[in-house]
Every structure is written in C-alpha cells, then in structure tokens.
LUMDRENNU-875124 format. One record per residue (C-alpha): residue in one letter; x, y, z. Coordinates in steps of 0.5 Angstrom, whole numbers, padded with zeros to 4 digits, always signed. Each point is the difference from the previous one (the first is absolute). Last residue first. Layout:
REM residues N
aXYZ...
//
This chain:
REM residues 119
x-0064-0071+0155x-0003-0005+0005x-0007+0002+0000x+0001+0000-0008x+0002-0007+0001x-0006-0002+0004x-0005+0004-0005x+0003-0004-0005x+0000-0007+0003x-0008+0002+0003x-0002+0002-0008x+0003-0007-0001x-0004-0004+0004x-0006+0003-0001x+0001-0001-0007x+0001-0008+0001x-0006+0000+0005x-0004+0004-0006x+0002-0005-0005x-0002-0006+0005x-0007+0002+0001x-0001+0001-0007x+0003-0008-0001x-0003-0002+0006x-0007+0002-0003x+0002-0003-0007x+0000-0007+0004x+0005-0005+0003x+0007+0004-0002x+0005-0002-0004x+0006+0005-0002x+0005+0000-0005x-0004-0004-0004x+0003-0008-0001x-0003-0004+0005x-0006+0004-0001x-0002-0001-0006x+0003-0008+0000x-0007-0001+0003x+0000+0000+0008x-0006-0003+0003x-0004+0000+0007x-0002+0007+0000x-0002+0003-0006x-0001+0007-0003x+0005+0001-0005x+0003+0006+0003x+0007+0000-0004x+0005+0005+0001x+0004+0001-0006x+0007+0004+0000x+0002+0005-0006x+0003-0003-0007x-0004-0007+0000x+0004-0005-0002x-0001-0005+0006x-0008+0002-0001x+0000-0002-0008x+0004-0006+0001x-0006-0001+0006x-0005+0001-0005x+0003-0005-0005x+0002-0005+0004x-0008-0001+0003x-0002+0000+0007x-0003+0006+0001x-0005-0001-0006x-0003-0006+0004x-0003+0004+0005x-0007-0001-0002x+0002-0009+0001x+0003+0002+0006x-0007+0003+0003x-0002+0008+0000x+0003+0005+0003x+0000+0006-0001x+0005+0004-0006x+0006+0004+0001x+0007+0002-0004x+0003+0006+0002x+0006+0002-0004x+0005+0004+0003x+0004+0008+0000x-0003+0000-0007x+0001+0007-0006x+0007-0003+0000x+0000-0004-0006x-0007+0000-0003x+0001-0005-0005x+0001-0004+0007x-0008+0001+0000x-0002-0003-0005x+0004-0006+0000x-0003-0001+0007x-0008+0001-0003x+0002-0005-0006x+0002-0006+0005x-0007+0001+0005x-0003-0001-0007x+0004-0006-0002x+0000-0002+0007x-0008+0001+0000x-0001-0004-0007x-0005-0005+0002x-0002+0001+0007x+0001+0005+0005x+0003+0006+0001x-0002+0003-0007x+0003+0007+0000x+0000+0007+0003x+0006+0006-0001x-0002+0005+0006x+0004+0006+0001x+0001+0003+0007x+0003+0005+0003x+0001+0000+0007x-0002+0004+0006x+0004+0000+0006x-0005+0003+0006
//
C-alpha cells in the first residue's frame, strides 16, 4: 500500500558514452537538493563488457558524491562493478531493489507504530 513518486532520468547504460550520460543525470539530480530521498540506478543484465560503464572512476566518483543514497540494481549475478561497491545499496536485480524499498518502508512504518503503542 506505500506509494512512491517517481521521476525517471534516463540514459545510455552501455557502450560509448554511458558513464559520461549516467554521470549527467546524477548531477542533474543533486541540482534539485532536497526533492530526492534516493537514487535508483537499474538496468538488466547483460555481459561484463555491457556492464563496463559501472566500472569506471567517473561514475563511481559521481555516486560516492552524490547527495541522496544510491541503489544500484544492475542486473548481474556474478560481477561486482566498482557501482556496486561504492552505492549505498547494491542489490543483484532492479526487482530486489523495488523489493527492497518496501521492506525498508515496512520496517519502519512497524517502528513508528511501535513506538506509538509505547506512547
């Protein structure tokens, strides 16, 4: 029953030019300082090669200094890129990142009611 406001900010995720496009949507985004709770970053899967972008300094400088936590929801199994090790949150597909958020939120409605049942 959570209900989430979504804005999409898409971009090349593989090939020439995807970490520089997936670098220009973070800093897109941190120009909007306070609108974002967090930055999902999702794609499917696809071979080590396709996942390349996620392995580069300049977008894993772009996610460690990004203003709101990032989730990365790559779609890979095996691999970890550089992405994933520098994101607040690295889930396996975007799925379990959707799975994940609502987990979160479920958790910490239970907290509050809780806390109001103390009270």
């Amino acid at each position: 029953g959570y209900t989430y406001q979504i804005d999409e900010y898409p971009a090349l995720v593989q090939g020439s030019g995807a970490a520089a496009a997936i670098c220009a949507q973070l800093e897109r985004i941190g120009e909007r300082p306070g609108r974002y709770d967090a930055v999902v970053l999702v794609r499917g899967g696809g071979s080590q090669l396709d996942l390349s972008a996620f392995d580069t300094y300049q977008l894993g400088l772009a996610v460690a200094r990004a203003g709101v936590p990032v989730l990365a929801g790559l779609g890979h199994e095996r691999n970890v890129s550089l992405t994933d090790l520098l994101c607040h949150h690295s889930l396996k597909t975007p799925t379990k990142v959707a799975a994940f958020l609502v987990e979160h939120n479920r958790q910490f409605e239970e907290g509050l009611l809780r806390t109001v049942g103390r009270l």
